[in-house]
C-alpha positions in Angstrom: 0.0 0.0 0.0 2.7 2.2 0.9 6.2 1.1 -0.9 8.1 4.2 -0.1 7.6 3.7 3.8 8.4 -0.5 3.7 12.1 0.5 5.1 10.7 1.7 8.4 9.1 -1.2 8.8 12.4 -3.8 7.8 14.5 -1.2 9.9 12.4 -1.8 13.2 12.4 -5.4 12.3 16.2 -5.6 12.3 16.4 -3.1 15.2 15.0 -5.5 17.7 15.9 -8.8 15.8 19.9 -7.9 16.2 19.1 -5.9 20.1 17.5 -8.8 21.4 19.9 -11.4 19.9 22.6 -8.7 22.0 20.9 -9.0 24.9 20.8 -12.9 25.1 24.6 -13.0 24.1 25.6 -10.2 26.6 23.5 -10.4 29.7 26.0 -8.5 31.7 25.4 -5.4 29.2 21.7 -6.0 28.8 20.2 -3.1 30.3 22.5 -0.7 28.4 21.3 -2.7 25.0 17.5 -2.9 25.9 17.8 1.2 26.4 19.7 1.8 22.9 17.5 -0.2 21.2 14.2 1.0 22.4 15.3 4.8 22.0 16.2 3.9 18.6 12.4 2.3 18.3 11.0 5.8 20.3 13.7 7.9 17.7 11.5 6.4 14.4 7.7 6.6 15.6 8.9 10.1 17.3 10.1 11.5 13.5 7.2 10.2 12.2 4.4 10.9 14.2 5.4 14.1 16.4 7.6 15.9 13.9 5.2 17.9 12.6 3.0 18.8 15.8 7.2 19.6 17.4 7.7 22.2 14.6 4.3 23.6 14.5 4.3 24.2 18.5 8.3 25.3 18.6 7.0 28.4 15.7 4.0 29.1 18.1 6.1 29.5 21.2 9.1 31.3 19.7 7.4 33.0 16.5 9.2 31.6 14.4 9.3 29.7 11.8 10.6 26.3 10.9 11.1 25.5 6.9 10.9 21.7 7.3 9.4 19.3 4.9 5.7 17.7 6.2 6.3 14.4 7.2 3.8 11.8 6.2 2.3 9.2 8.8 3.0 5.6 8.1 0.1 3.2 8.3 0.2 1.3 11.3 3.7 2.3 12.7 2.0 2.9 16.3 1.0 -0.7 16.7 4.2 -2.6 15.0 6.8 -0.7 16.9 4.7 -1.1 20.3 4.6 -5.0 19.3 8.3 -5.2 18.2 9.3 -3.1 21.2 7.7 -6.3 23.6 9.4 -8.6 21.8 13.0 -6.9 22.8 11.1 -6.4 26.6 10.3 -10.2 27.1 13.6 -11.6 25.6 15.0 -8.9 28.1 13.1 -10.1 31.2 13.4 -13.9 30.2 10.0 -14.2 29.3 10.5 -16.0 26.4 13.6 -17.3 24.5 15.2 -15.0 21.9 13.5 -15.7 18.2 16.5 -16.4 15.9 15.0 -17.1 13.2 14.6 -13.7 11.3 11.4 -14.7 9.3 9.8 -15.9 12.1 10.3 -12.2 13.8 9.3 -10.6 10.7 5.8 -12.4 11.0 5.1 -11.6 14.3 5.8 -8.0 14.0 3.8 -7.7 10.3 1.3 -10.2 10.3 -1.0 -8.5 8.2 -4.5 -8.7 9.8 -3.6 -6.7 13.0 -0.5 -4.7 11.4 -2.3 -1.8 10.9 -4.6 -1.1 13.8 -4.2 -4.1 16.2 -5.1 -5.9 18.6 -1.6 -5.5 19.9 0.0 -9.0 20.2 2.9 -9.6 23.0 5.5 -11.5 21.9 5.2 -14.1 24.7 1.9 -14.8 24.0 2.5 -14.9 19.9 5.6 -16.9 20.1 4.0 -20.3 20.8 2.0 -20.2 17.8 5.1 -19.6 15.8 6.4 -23.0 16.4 2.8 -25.0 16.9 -0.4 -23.8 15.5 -3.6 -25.9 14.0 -5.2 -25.3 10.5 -8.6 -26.6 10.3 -12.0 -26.6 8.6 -13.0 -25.7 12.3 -10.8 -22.2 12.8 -11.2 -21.8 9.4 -15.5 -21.2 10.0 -15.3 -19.7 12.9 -12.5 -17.2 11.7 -15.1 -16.3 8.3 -17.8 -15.9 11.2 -16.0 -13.6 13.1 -15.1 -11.7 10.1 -18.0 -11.1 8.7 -19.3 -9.7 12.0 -16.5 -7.6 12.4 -17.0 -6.2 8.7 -21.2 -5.9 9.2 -20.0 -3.1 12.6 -17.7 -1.4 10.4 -20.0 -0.9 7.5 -23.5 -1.2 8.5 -23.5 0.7 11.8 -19.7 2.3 12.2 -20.2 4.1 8.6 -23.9 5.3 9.1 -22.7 6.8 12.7 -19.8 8.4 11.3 -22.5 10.2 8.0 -24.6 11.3 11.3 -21.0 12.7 13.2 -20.0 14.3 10.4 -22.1 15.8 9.1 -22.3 18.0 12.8 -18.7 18.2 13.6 -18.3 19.7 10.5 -20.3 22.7 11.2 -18.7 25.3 13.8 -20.3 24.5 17.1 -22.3 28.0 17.7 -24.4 26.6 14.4 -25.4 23.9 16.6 -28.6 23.6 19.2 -28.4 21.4 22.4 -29.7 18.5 21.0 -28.0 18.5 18.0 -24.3 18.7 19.4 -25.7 15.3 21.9 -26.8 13.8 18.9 -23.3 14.3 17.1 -21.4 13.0 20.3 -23.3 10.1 20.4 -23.1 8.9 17.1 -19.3 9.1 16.9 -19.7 7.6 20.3 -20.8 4.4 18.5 -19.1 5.3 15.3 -15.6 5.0 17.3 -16.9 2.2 19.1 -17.8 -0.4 15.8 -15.1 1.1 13.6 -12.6 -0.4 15.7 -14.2 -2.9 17.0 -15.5 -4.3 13.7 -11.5 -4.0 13.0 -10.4 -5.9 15.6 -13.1 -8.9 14.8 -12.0 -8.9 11.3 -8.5 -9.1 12.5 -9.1 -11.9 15.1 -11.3 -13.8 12.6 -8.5 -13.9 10.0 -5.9 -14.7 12.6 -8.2 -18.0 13.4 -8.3 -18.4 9.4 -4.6 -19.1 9.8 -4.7 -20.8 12.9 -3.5 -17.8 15.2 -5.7 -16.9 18.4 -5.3 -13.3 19.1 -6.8 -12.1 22.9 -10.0 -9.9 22.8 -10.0 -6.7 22.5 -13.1 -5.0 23.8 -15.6 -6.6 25.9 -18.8 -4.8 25.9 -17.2 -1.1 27.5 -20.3 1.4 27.3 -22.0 -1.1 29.8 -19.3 0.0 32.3 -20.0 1.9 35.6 -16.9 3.5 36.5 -14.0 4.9 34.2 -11.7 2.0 35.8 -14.1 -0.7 34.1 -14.5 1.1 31.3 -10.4 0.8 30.7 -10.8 -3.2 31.3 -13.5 -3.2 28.5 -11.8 -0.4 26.0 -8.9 -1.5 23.8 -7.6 -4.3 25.5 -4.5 -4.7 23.9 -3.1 -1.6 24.4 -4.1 -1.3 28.4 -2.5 -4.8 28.8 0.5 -3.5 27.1 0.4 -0.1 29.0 0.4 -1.8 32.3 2.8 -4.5 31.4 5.4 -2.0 29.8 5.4 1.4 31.8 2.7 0.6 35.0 4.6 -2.4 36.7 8.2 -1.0 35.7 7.2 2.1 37.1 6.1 0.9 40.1 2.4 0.2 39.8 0.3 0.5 42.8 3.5 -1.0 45.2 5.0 2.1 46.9 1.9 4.0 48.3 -1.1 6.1 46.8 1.0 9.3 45.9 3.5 6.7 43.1 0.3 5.4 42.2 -0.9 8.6 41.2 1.9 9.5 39.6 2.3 6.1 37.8 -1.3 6.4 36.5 -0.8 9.9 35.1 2.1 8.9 33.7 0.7 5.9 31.9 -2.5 8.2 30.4 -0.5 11.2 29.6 1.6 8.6 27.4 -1.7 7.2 26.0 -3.4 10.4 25.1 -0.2 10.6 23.3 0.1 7.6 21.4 -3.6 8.4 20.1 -1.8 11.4 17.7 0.2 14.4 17.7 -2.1 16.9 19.0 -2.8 18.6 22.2 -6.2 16.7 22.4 -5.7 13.9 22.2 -3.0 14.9 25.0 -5.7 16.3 26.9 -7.9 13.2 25.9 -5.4 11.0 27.7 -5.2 13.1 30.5 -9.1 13.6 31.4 -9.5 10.0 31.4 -6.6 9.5 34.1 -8.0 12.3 36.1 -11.1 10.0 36.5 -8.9 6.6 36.8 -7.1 8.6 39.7 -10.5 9.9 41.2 -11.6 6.6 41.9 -8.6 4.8 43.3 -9.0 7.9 45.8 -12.4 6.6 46.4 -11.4 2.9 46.5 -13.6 2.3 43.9 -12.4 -1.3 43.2 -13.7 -2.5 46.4 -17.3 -0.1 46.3 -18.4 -2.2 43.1 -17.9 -5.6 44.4 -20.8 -4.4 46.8 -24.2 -5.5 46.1 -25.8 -2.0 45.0 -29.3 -0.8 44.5 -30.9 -0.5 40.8 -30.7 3.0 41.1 -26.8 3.4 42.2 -25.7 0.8 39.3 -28.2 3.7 37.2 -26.3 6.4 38.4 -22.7 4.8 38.4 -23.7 3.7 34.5 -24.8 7.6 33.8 -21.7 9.0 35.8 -19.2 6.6 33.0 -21.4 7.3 30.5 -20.7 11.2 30.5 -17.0 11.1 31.2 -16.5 8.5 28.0 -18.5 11.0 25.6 -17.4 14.1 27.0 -13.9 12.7 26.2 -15.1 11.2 22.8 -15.8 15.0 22.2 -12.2 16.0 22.8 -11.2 13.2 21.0 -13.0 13.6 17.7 -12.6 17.5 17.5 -9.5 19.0 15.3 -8.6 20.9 17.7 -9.1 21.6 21.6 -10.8 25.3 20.9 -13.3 24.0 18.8 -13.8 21.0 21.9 -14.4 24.0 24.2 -17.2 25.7 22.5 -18.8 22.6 21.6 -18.9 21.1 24.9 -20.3 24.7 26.1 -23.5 24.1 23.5 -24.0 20.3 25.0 -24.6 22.0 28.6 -26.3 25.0 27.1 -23.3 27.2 28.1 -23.1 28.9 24.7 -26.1 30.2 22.8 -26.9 28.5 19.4 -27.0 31.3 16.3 -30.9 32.0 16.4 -31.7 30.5 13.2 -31.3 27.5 13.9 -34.2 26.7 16.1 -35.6 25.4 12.8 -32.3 22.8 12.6 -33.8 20.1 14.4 -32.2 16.6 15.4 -34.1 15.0 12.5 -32.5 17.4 9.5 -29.4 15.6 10.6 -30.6 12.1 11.0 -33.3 9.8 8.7 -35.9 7.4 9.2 -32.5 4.3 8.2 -30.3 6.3 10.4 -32.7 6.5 13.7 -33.2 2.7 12.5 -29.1 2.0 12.8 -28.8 3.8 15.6 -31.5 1.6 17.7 -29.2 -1.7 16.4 -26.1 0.0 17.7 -27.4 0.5 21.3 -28.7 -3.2 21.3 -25.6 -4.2 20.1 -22.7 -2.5 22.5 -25.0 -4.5 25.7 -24.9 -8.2 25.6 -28.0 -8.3 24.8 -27.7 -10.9 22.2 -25.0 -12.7 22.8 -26.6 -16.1 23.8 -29.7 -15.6 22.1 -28.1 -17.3 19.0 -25.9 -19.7 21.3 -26.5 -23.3 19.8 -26.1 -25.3 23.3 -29.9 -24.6 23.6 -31.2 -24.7 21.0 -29.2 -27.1 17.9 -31.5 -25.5 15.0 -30.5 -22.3 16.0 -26.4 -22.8 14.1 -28.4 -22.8 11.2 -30.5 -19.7 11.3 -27.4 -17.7 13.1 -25.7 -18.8 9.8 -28.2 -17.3 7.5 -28.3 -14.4 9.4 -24.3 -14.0 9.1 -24.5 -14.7 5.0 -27.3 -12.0 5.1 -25.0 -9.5 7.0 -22.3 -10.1 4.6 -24.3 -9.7 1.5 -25.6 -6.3 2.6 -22.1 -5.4 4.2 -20.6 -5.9 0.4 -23.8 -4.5 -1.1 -23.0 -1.4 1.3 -19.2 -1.3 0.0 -20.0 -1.4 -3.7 -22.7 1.3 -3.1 -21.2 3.8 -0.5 -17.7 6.0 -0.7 -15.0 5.2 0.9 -14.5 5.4 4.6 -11.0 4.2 5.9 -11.1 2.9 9.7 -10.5 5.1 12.4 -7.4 4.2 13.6 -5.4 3.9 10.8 -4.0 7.1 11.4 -3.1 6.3 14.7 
């Protein structure tokens, strides 16, 4: 897809291929060659992803001005350096045995269904599979099956949310009423939600096509009622990898609440800014961890392994649910201005221009759209997810199955019809 940018990807497979071989043959030197070799990984996805937002910040603060080429982001590059990099961390730690085999390395780092937006794989869990995997008719249909429900949330609900979102980010936010700004947070709510998602589906079921069982990556996070859950729930992959790369080095929760603290900010200042290379997504990162931190203050852990009332679990459930979109708000915004002022028309803070009490919900959204919007609520509760199951009922394979050809007849009905809408994170 991209020729030009195939050396980065070689050069960071050769980086920790020869680092990690170093490290096995000179253990008494191994810290010093783990640290080379992973500033050497931080020195290529820093280039590439914060040159630009370096420049453009160093001409704001010293007005000035930088004459520097643009520098274009590589697909993926977040996610294979991240997965190369725990490859040089587990050989380092003795996790796992250094991979001499070069092609063996290579596949693990740019296996292509999760090269370009995950699930991030840890070596130590990949590298059995390397030497001893099964092919069968078996993983072969359930790997179609998860595809194809992957690819129906991408296109069928992820694509008709992201017409509703933007369609209303696109307009400044004093053009929008109250309800109009919710509606637009919501729908990239699920938009974000079953683009990557569906992604992650479509990478797992291709990964079972070839006999490789990548771990889960989301598990149902808008039902969450605390921020903490929601973390457990959201992105998987790259929580696991944040707490098993930077939280337990750092410290974790060992040394007292104020290195907790200070490890958890750490950790979601870092993941704001792996997101992208712009101050919302830095303040993204950061808004979330102020919530994570609230609630290890309050002990939340141990309040929601209480029996609670309907309407606590309501409120907890409400509470998450307003600091996710909130910070889906900052999140999708181009800049942290325009999250400002549209945040300010959600709460009423800011007057909507006057004529545009005409500019209802409904000139924004259509009978199919309202329609696709009901199907994504159902679908991000496990609502469903044993309605189908054939331990009850053994007829029941049969229909699921017809419903999964139907889905991916109109999912590549809906391809050949609509433009093209790339996945979310591929620019991440």
């Amino acid at each position: 897809g991209e020729p030009d940018y195939l050396y980065i990807l070689v050069s960071v497979i050769l980086i920790n291929y020869l680092g990690a071989l170093l490290i096995d043959k000179f253990r008494k030197y191994k810290k010093i060659i783990l640290i080379g070799s992973l500033i050497l990984n931080l020195e290529v996805l820093i280039f590439f992803k914060y040159f630009n937002f370096l420049c453009t910040n160093i001409e704001l603060l010293f007005h000035t001005y930088i004459d520097a080429a643009k520098v274009i982001l590589p697909l993926g590059i977040s996610f294979y350096i991240f997965q190369a990099m725990s490859y040089l961390i587990d050989v380092y730690k003795q996790e796992c045995c250094v991979q001499k085999n070069l092609f063996k390395l290579s596949l693990f780092v740019c296996f292509f269904p999760q090269l370009i937006a995950g699930p991030i794989i840890k070596y130590h869990d990949f590298a059995p599979q390397l030497e001893s995997r099964q092919e069968n008719f078996d993983n072969v249909t359930k790997g179609i099956k998860r595809f194809i429900t992957g690819l129906a949330q991408k296109v069928l609900i992820a694509n008709t949310m992201g017409l509703i979102a933007d369609k209303i980010f696109i307009q400044y936010p004093n053009e929008l009423s109250t309800g109009v700004s919710w509606l637009g947070a919501f729908a990239y709510t699920f938009q974000i939600y079953f683009d990557f998602s569906g992604y992650s589906d479509m990478a797992i079921g291709l990964g079972l096509i070839f006999g490789f069982k990548f771990m889960e990556n989301f598990n149902y996070p808008y039902i969450s009622k605390s921020v903490t859950e929601f973390w457990r729930r959201w992105h998987m992959s790259l929580s696991g990898w944040f707490k098993q790369y930077v939280y337990i080095p750092l410290g974790g929760n060992r040394n007292g609440i104020k290195n907790t603290i200070r490890n958890l900010g750490i950790v979601f200042l870092l993941t704001g800014i792996w997101h992208g290379a712009a101050w919302n997504f830095i303040v993204w990162g950061l808004w979330n961890g102020y919530f994570i931190i609230f609630e290890k203050l309050l002990n939340i852990k141990e309040f929601e392994q209480k029996k609670h009332s309907l309407i606590v679990r309501f409120l907890q459930h409400i509470y998450c649910i307003f600091v996710f979109v909130i910070g889906w708000v900052i999140f999708r915004a181009p800049d942290l201005n325009y999250a400002l002022k549209y945040i300010k028309i959600m709460f009423g803070l800011s007057p909507a221009h006057p004529e545009l009490q005409n500019y209802t919900i409904f000139y924004y959204i259509d009978l199919y759209e309202v329609l696709v919007f009901i199907i994504a609520i159902l679908c991000s509760i496990p609502l469903f997810e044993n309605t189908l199951c054939t331990k009850y009922i053994p007829k029941m394979k049969y229909v699921r199955n017809i419903f999964l050809l139907v889905l991916f007849i109109l999912s590549v009905s809906m391809i050949a019809s609509d433009t093209y809408n790339p996945f979310i994170y591929f620019r991440f």
